[in-house]
N, C-alpha and C positions, 0 to 999 in steps of 0.2 A: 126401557133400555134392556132389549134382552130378556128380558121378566129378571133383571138385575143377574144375569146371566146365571141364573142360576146357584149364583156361589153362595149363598146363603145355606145350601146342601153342607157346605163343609164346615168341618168343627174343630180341625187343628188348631194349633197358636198360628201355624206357618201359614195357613191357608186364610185364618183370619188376617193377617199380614197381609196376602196378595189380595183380598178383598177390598180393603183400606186403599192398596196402594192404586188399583183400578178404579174405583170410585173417587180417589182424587183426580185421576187423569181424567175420568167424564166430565166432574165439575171442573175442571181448569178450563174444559173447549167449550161446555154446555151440551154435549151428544155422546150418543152411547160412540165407546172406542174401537164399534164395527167400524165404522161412519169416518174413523181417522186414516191417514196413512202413513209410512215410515217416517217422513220430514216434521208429521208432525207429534208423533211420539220424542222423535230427536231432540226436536225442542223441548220438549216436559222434561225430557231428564237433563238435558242443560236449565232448565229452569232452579231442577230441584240441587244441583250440582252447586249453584251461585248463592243457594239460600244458605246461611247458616244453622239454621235451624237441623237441616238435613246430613246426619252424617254420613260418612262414607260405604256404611254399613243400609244405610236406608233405600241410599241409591243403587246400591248393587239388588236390595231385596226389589227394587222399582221393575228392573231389568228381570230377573229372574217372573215376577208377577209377568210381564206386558209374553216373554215370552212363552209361559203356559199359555196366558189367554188365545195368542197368536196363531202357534206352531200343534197348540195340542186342542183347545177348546175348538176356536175359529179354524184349524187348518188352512192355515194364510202363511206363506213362507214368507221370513223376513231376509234381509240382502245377509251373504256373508260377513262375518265380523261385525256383525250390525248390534250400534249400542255397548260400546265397552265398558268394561267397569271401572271402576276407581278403585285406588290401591287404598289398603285399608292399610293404616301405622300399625304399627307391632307395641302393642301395651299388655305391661302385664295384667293379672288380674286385682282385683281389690280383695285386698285381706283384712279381715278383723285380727286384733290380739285376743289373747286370754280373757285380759279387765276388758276387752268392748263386747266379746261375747259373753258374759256375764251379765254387763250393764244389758246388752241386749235384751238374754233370757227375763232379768227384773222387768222391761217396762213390757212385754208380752201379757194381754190384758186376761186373758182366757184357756181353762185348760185344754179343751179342744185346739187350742192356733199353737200354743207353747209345746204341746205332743206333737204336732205335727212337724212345726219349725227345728225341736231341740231331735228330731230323725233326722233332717235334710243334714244336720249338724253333727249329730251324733254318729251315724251312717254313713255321711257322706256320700246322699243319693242325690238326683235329681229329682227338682220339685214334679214334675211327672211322676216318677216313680214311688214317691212319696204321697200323693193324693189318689195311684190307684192300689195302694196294699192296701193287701184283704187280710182277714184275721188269721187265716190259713197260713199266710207268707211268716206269721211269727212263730219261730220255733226255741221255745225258750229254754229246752232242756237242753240245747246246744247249743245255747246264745248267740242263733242266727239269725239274720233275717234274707228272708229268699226273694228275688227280686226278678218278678218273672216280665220276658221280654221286655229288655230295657230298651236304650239306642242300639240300633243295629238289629234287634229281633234278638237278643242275647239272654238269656237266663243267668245270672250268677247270686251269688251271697255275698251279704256286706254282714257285717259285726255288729250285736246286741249287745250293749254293755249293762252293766246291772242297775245305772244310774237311768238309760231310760227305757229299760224292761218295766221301769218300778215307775215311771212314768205313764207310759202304755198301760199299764194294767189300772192305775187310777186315771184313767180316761175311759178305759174300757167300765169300768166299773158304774162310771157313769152313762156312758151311750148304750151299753150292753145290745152293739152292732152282732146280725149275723153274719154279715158278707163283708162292705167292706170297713177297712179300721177308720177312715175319716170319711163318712157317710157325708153329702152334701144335703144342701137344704129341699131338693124334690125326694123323694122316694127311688131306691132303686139308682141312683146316682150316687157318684165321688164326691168329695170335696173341690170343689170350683179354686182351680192357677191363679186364677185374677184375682179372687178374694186374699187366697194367702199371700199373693205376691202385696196385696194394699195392707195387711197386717205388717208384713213385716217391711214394707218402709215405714209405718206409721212407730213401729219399736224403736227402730233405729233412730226415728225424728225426736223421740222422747224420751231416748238416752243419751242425746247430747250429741250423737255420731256422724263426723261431717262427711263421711263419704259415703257414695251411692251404694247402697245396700240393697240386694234383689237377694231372694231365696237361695240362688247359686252360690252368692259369696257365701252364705254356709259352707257347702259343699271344698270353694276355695281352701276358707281356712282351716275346715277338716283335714285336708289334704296336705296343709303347710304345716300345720300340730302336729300330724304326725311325721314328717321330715324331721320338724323339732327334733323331736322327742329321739331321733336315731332310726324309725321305720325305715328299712331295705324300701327301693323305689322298686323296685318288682311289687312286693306285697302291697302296695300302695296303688299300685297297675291296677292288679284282679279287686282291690276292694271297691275302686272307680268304676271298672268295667271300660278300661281303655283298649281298646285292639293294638295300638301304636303305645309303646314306653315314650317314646317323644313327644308326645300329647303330655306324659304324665310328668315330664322331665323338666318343664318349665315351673313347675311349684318352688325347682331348685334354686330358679332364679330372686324369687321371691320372697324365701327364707331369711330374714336377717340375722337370726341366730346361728343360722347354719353358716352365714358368712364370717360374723363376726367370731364364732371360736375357729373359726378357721385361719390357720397359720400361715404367713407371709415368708417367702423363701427368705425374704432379706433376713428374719429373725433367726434364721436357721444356717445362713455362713458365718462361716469360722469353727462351730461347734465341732469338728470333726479335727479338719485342719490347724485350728488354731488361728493365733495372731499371725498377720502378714509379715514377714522376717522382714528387718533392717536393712538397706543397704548402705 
């Protein structure tokens, strides 16, 4: 099929994604997805629309895959508006507390995964960003960490706190990496997404924690801790590396602390005015 079109080339999380999603489309017909034509694309993603298994989110990646393979691989144009998406509900994100990210940290079986993991947390980086820092990116006589081309091709610095500088350095102490700080298992390679990302649901499974926990929800509750705690949402911006404050501004929604010391106007009539006069 293609010599499997070749996609095996690519090494993204995203592009693994559109590889998935085109190799389910061949096995659905039994032939490579040259061989298809729009009516029967159509049908696949109404197919996967019906299933539940699929969410809204999967379907649109389905779309997004058929059309590289289409319009950029194949150079096949598809009809106008062709293949719409599906609206994806608006949910917040999953937050840990305090006690679950603690409980977390305890069941993290290894110093290598708990350095890496107690950064995405500590930092509030993206697990990308987190598997490619080099020893270089720590600057610890200014309790930074440099975070070079994130999302967007962006360079910035996120915060070293002294709790896992002293983490870092008894990891470092043990891999005594030259290049990068979570070295993966070949040579000359990072630490592998898929692996951290199976550690740390397997934490979360053995800390008792019943909701979906991916390496980002670190990053979540990084971002809600410090809301806690009183953090300006600006400075919360740059330590993200959001372009958009409105990206960063839904943490607020999410905050229950920040809700609940928050004052209710009804608490707040009369204090000025007083009691309502008699008539």
């Amino acid at each position: 099929m293609l010599e499997d079109m070749q996609l095996r080339n690519f090494a993204t999380e995203t592009q693994r994604n559109y590889i998935h999603h085109i190799k389910g489309l061949a096995q659905f017909y039994q032939t490579s997805p040259e061989h298809l034509g729009f009516e029967d694309i159509r049908e696949y993603q109404l197919h996967l629309m019906n299933e539940r298994q699929h969410s809204p989110q999967a379907v649109n990646q389905f779309v997004s895959a058929v059309k590289f393979l289409y319009q950029v691989t194949l150079e096949t144009a598809l009809p106008d508006n062709a293949l719409p998406r599906m609206r994806v509900p608006h949910k917040l994100p999953v937050v840990l507390s305090p006690a679950e990210v603690d409980a977390f940290f305890r069941h993290v079986g290894t110093l290598r995964y708990q350095a890496a993991l107690m950064t995405a947390y500590g930092a509030g980086l993206r697990v990308s960003e987190v598997v490619r820092l080099k020893i270089s990116d720590i600057d610890s006589q200014r309790n930074l960490i440099r975070v070079e081309q994130g999302k967007g091709k962006k360079d910035r610095y996120a915060m070293l706190s002294p709790r896992l500088l002293k983490v870092m350095r008894a990891w470092w102490c043990v891999e005594r990496s030259r290049d990068w700080l979570f070295p993966g298992s070949r040579p000359g390679r990072h630490m592998d997404v898929e692996m951290l990302q199976l550690v740390c649901r397997q934490a979360a499974e053995l800390a008792g924690i019943g909701k979906r926990v991916r390496v980002h929800t670190l990053r979540h509750s990084f971002a809600t801790h410090l809301l806690d705690q009183g953090v300006d949402l600006r400075v919360i911006q740059e330590l993200l590396g959001h372009t958009n404050i409105d990206t960063t501004a839904r943490y607020a929604q999410v905050s229950p602390r920040l809700v609940a010391v928050t004052k209710s106007p009804l608490d707040q009539l009369g204090r000025k005015s007083g009691r309502p006069k008699k008539r």
